[in-house]
C-alpha positions in Angstrom: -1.0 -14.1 -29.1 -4.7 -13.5 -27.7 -7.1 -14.3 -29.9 -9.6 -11.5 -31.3 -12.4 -11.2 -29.1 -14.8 -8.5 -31.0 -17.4 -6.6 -29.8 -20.9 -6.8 -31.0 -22.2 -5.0 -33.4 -25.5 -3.0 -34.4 -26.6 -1.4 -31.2 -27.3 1.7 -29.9 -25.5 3.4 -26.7 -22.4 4.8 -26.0 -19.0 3.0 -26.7 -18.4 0.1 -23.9 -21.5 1.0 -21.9 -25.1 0.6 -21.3 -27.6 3.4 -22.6 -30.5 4.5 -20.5 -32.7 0.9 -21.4 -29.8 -1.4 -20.7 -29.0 -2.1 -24.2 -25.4 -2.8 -25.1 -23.5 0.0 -27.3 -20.8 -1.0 -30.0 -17.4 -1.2 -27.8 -13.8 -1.2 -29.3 -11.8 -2.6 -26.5 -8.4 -0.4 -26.8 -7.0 -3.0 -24.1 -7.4 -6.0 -26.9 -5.9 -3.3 -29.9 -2.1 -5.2 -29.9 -4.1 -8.9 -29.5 -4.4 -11.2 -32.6 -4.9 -14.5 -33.9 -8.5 -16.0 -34.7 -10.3 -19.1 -33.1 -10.2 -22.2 -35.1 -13.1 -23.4 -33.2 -16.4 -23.4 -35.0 -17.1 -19.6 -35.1 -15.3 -16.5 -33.6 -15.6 -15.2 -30.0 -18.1 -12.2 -29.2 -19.0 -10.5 -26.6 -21.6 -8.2 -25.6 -21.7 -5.0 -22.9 -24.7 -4.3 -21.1 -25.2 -3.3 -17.7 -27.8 -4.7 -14.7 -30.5 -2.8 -13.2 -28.2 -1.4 -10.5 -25.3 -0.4 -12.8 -23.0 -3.4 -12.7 -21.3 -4.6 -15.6 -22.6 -7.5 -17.6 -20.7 -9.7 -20.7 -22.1 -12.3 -22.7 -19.6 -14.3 -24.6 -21.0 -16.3 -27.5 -19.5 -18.0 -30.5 -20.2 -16.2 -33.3 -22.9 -13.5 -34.0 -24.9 -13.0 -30.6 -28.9 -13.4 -30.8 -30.6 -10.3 -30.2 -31.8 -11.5 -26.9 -28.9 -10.4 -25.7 -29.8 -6.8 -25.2 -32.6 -7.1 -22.8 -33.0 -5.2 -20.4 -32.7 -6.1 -16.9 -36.2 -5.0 -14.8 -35.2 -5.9 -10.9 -35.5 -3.1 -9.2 -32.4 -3.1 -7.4 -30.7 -0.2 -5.4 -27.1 0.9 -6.5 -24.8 -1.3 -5.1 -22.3 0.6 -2.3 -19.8 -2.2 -0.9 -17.6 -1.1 1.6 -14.5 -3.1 2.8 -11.2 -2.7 3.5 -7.6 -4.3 3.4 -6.0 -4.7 6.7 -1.8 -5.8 6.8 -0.6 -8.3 9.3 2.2 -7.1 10.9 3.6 -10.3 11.3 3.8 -11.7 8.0 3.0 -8.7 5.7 -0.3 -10.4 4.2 -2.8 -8.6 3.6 -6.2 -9.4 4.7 -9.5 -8.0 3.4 -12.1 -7.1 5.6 -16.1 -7.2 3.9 -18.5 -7.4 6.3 -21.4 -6.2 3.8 -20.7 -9.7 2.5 -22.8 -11.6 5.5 -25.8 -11.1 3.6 -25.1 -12.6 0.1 -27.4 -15.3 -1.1 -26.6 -18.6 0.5 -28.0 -22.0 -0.9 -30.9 -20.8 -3.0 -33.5 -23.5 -4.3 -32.2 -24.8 -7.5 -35.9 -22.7 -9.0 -34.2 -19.4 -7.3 -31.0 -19.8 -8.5 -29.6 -16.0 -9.4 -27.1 -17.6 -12.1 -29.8 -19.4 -14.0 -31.1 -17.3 -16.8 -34.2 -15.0 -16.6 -37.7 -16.3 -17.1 -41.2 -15.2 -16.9 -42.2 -15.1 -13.1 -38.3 -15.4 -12.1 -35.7 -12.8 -12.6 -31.9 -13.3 -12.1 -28.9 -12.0 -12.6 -28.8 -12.9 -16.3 -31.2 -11.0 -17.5 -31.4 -12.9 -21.3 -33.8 -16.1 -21.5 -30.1 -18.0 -22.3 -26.3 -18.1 -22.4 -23.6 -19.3 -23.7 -21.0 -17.6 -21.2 -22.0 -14.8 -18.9 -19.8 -12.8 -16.9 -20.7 -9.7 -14.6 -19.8 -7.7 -11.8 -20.2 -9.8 -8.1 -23.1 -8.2 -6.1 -21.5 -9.1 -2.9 -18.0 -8.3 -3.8 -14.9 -8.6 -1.3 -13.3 -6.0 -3.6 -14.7 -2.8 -5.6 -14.0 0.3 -6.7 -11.6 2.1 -8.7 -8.1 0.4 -7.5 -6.1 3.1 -9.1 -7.7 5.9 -7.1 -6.7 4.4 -3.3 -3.9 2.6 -3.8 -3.0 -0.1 -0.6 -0.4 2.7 1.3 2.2 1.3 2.7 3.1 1.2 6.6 4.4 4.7 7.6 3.5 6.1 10.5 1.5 3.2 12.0 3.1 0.0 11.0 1.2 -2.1 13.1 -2.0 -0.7 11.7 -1.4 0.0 7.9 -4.9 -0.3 6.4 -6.5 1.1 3.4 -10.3 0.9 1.2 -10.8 -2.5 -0.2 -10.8 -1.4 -3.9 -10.5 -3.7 -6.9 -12.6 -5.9 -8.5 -14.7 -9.0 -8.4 -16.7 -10.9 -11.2 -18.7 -14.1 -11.5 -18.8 -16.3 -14.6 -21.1 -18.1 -15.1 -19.7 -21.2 -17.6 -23.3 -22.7 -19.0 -26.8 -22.0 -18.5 -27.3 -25.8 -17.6 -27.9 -25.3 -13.6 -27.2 -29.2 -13.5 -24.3 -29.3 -15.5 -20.6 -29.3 -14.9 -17.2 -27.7 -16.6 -16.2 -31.2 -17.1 -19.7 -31.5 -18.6 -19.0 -28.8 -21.4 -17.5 -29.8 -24.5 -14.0 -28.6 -26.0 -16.0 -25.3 -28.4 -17.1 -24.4 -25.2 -14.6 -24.7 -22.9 -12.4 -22.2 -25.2 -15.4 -20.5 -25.3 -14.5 -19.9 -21.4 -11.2 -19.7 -21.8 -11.6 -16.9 -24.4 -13.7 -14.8 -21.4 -11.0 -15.9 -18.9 -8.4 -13.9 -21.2 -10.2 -11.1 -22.2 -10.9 -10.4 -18.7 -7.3 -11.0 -17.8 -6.4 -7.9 -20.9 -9.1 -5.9 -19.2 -8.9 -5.6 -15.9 -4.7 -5.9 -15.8 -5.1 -2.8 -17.5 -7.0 -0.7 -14.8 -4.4 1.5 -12.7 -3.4 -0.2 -9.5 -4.2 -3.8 -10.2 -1.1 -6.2 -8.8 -3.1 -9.5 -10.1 -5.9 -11.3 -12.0 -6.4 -14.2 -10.4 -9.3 -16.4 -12.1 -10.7 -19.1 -10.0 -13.2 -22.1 -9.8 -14.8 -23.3 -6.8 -17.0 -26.5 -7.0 -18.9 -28.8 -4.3 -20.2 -28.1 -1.5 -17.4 -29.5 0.5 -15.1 -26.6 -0.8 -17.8 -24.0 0.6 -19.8 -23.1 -2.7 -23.0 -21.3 -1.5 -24.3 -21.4 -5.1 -25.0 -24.7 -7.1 -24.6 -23.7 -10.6 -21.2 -24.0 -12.4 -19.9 -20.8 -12.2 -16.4 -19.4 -11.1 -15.1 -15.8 -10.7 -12.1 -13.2 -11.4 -10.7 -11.3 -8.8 -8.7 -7.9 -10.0 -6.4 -7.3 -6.6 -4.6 -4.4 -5.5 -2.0 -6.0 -4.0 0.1 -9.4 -4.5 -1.2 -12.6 -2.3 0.9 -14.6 -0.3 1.2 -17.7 -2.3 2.7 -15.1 -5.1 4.9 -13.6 -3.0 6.5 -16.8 -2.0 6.8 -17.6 -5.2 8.9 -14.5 -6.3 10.8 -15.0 -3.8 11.4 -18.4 -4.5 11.9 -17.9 -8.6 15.0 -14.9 -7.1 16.7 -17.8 -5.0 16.1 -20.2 -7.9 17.9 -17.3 -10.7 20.7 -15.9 -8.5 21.6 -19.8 -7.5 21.3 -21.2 -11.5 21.0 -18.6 -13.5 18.1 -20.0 -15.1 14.1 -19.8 -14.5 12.5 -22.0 -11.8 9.4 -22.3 -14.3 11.1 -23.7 -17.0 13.1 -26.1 -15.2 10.4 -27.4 -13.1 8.4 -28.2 -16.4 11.5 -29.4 -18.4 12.2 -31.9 -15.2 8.6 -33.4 -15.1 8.3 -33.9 -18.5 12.1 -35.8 -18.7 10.4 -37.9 -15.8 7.5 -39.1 -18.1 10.2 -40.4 -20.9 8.8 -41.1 -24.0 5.8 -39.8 -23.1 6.5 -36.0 -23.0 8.1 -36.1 -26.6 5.5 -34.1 -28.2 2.4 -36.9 -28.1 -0.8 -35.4 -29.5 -3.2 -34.8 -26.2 -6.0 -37.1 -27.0 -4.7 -39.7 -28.3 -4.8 -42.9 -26.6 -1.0 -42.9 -25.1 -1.4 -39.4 -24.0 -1.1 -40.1 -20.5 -4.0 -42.2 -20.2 -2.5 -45.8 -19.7 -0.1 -46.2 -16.3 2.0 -48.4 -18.0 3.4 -45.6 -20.5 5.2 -43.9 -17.1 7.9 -44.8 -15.3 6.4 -45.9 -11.9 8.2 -42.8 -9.8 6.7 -40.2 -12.7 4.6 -37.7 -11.6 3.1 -36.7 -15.1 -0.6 -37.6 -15.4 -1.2 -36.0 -19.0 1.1 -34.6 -21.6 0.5 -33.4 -24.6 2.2 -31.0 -27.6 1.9 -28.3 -25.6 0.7 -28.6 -22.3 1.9 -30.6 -19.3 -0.2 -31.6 -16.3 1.7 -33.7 -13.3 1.2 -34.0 -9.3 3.6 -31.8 -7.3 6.8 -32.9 -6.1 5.6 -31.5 -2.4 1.9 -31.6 -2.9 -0.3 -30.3 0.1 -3.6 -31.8 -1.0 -4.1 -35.7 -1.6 -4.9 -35.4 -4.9 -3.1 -32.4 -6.7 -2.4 -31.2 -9.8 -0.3 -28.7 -11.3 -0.9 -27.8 -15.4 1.2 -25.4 -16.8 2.3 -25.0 -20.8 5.1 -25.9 -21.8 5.9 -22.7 -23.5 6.0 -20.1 -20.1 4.0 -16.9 -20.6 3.0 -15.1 -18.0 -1.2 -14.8 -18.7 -3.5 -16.0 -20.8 -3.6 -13.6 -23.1 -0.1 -14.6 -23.6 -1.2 -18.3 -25.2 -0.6 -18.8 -29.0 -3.7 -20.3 -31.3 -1.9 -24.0 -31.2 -2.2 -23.4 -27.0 -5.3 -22.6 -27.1 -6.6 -24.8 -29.6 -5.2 -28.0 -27.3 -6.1 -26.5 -23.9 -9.9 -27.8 -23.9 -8.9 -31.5 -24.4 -6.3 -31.7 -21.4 -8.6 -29.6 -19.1 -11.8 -31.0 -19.5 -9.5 -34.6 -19.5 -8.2 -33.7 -16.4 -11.0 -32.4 -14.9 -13.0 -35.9 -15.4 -10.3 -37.9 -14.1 -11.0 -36.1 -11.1 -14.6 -36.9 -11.2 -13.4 -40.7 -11.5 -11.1 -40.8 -8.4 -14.3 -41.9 -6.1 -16.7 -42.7 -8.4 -17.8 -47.1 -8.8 -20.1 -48.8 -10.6 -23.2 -47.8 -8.4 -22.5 -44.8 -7.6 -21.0 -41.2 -9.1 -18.9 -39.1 -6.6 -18.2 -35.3 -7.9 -15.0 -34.5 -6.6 -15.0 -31.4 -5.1 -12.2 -29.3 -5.8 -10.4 -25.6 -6.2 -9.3 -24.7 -9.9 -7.5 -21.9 -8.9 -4.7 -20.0 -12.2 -2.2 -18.1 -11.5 -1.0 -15.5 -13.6 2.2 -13.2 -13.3 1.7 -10.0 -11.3 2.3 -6.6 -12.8 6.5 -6.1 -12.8 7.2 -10.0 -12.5 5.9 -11.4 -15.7 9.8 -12.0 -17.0 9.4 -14.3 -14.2 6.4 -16.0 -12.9 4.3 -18.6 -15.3 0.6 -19.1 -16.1 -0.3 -22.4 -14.8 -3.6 -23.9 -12.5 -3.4 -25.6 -9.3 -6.2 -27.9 -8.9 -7.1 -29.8 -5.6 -9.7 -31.9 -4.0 -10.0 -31.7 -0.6 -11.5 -35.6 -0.9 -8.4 -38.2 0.1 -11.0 -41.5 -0.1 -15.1 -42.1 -1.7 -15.9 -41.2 1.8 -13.3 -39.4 3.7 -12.5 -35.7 3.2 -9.2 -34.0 3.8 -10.0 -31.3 6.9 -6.9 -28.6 7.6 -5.8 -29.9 10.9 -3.9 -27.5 13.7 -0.7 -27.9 11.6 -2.0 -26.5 8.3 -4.4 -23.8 9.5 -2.6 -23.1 12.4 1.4 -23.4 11.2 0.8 -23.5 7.4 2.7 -26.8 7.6 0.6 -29.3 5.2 0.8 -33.0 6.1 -0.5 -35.3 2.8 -1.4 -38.4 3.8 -1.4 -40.0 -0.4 2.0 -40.1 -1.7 2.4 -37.6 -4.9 3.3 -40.6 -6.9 0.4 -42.8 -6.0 -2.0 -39.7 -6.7 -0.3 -39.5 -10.0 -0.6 -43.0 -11.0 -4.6 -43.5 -10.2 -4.8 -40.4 -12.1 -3.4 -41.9 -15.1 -6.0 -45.1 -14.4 -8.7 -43.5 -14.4 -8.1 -41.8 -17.7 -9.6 -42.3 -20.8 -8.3 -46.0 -21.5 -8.4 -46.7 -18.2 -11.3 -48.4 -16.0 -14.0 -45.9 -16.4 -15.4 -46.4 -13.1 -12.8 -47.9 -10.7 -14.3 -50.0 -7.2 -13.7 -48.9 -3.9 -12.0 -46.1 -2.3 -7.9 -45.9 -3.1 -5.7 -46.4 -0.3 -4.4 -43.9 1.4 -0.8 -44.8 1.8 1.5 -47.7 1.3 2.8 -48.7 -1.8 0.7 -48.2 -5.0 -0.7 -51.4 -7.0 1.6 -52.5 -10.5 1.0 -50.3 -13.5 -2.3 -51.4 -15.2 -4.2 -52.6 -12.1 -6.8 -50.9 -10.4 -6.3 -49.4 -6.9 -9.1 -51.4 -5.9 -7.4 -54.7 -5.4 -7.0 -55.6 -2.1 -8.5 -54.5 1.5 -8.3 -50.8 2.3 -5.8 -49.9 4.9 -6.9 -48.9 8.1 -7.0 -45.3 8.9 -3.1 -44.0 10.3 -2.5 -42.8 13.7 -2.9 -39.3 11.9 -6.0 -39.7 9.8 -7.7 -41.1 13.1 -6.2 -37.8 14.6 -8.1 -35.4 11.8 
């Protein structure tokens, strides 16, 4: 069950929108009516409605009541926004592509002092129009998607089936996860990471529940390596009108995987991990010291790097990137707002656990290297949520301290991924780089060849010379 996300309270306006000054009116959120369950973090989740100068939406999520500062108004003066793009379907594959050509102009690489998700101050107005934030969430400016979905739905390929096209309507939102400009997710710590994932599933309730929406796909992109235009830790929400391709491989892959066992391919993938940890994936607390964190808990083939009561994290059996890692629960439900209280109460250790060990993978002694990666979760689309299974897939396109991992004419140009880490080796420096492992491990890990024993460091010994197909890349 979702927890209760409740409106706040007090202010003037009309029910879920902004009144003629920007100020938020008292909303009651029909699309959260059949949710329940309360936080048992330190206070409960609210959020506040107002809208931006040009008529975008705006949320603040805080922990319990909201300061009044919340209902400023925001004084830009910005023209309505009037987005055009469209979706376009390749003949070939089905896919289909979205064209936004508006999108050239959006802000790229701002001074850290112009940042637009910083919070507003005297002399320098952004996006957020409040002095500070907790969590703030609002409508892209340059979005790929917008409008109405339910009012041009994607039409299929009739008479032109080489050309079937159609408006680019859905949605797209930016949230912003701290008003800390320098800060991190893996920075945050566990109030407010539920704190986020709180706005992740009220947003996921919200927009599923606008006509014509296939998929809510919530998504982080960090480092400059991964193409982040803005610095500030933020990610977004994309409400789609259709289903992507990585989905539909997947539904076609969970039908094979039921007509040939009778049984879900979610559930079995989990169950099979998890048996692959042993002992470890009996229902160990996450945060405690065995909880994944010491290499020597794992068989050496295991692909688990955390598991806890009710959450499982391990490196794909075929993963594409060369350091990987799938977390689903262990319970399948098909959204967030499909987690229970015990769920969401253990969700912020393993994620911001995870997420650190990341940072760890290339950091030393003398110097800290940010991983830059893709946190991208993946709900069920409308009609295949009996099916399909929350869970993230998070990625570094980093392989070494100082080597990045570049899509080479067999990925981009095949879709045919060549790893050059073993998923088992990625899995075991993940586990040594946990918490009660060596905090900042030496040197770059190798990237192939067998792995060191469990308990050593990946830094013992030379580093391989680069393959005939890393010099290739």
């Amino acid at each position: 069950m979702a927890p209760t996300v409740t409106d706040a309270t007090g202010q003037s306006g009309a029910s879920g929108s902004a009144d003629a000054s920007g100020t938020t009116g008292t909303a009651t959120s029909s699309d959260l009516n059949a949710q329940a369950g309360t936080s048992r973090q330190a206070g409960a989740t609210t959020r506040t409605v107002t809208e931006l100068a040009d008529g975008r939406e705006l949320i603040y999520y805080d922990r319990g009541t909201p300061p009044t500062a919340r209902a400023v108004a925001d004084l830009r003066p910005l023209d309505a926004v009037a987005p055009s793009s469209e979706v376009r379907q390749d003949p070939m594959t089905g896919a289909w592509v979205t064209v936004a050509a508006h999108r050239q102009a959006r802000t790229y690489h701002p001074p850290a002092d112009e940042c637009p998700l910083c919070p507003s101050r005297e002399g320098r107005l952004s996006e957020i129009p409040a002095g500070d934030y907790q969590v703030a969430v609002f409508e892209n400016r340059f979005p790929s998607l917008a409008g109405e979905p339910g009012t041009h739905p994607v039409p299929p390929a009739l008479d032109d089936p080489l050309h079937s096209r159609g408006p680019g309507v859905g949605r797209c939102e930016v949230v912003c996860f701290t008003a800390d400009h320098d800060a991190s997710f893996a920075d945050l710590d566990e109030d407010h990471a539920r704190l986020v994932l709180d706005a992740w599933t009220d947003r996921t309730a919200e927009l599923s529940a606008l006509p014509g929406v296939r998929q809510v796909y919530c998504f982080e992109n960090r480092g400059t390596e991964i193409g982040v235009t803005l610095a500030h830790p933020h990610g977004q929400v994309y409400a789609l009108p259709f289903v992507p391709p990585r989905t539909a491989k997947m539904i076609d892959q969970a039908a094979r995987h039921r007509a040939a066992t009778g049984r879900n391919l979610f559930d079995d993938l989990v169950a099979a991990e998890r048996a692959s940890a042993g002992s470890i994936s009996a229902g160990t607390p996450a945060g405690s010291p065995s909880a994944g964190s010491a290499p020597g808990d794992h068989p050496e083939d295991s692909r688990v790097v955390l598991a806890g009561e009710h959450w499982t994290a391990f490196v794909p059996f075929a993963a594409r990137w060369p350091y990987e890692v799938h977390l689903f629960p262990n319970r399948r439900v098909p959204d967030f707002t499909g987690l229970n209280e015990d769920e969401r109460a253990e969700f912020p250790r393993i994620y911001l656990d995870l997420l650190r060990r990341f940072d760890r993978l290339f950091s030393d002694g003398d110097r800290q290297v940010r991983a830059p990666y893709i946190a991208a979760w993946h709900q069920a689309p409308a009609g295949h949520e009996d099916e399909l299974a929350l869970h993230l897939e998070l990625f570094t396109v980093r392989r070494t301290a100082d080597k990045l991992k570049y899509l080479a004419g067999t990925e981009s140009g095949m879709e045919a991924f060549m790893n050059d880490v073993a998923p088992e080796f990625a899995a075991r420096r993940l586990r040594e780089v946990g918490q009660a492992g060596p905090a900042n491990p030496t040197g770059p890990a190798p990237a192939v060849g067998p792995a060191p024993a469990a308990g050593s460091t990946a830094a013992s010994g030379p580093t391989p010379a680069p393959t005939a197909q890393e010099a290739q890349r």
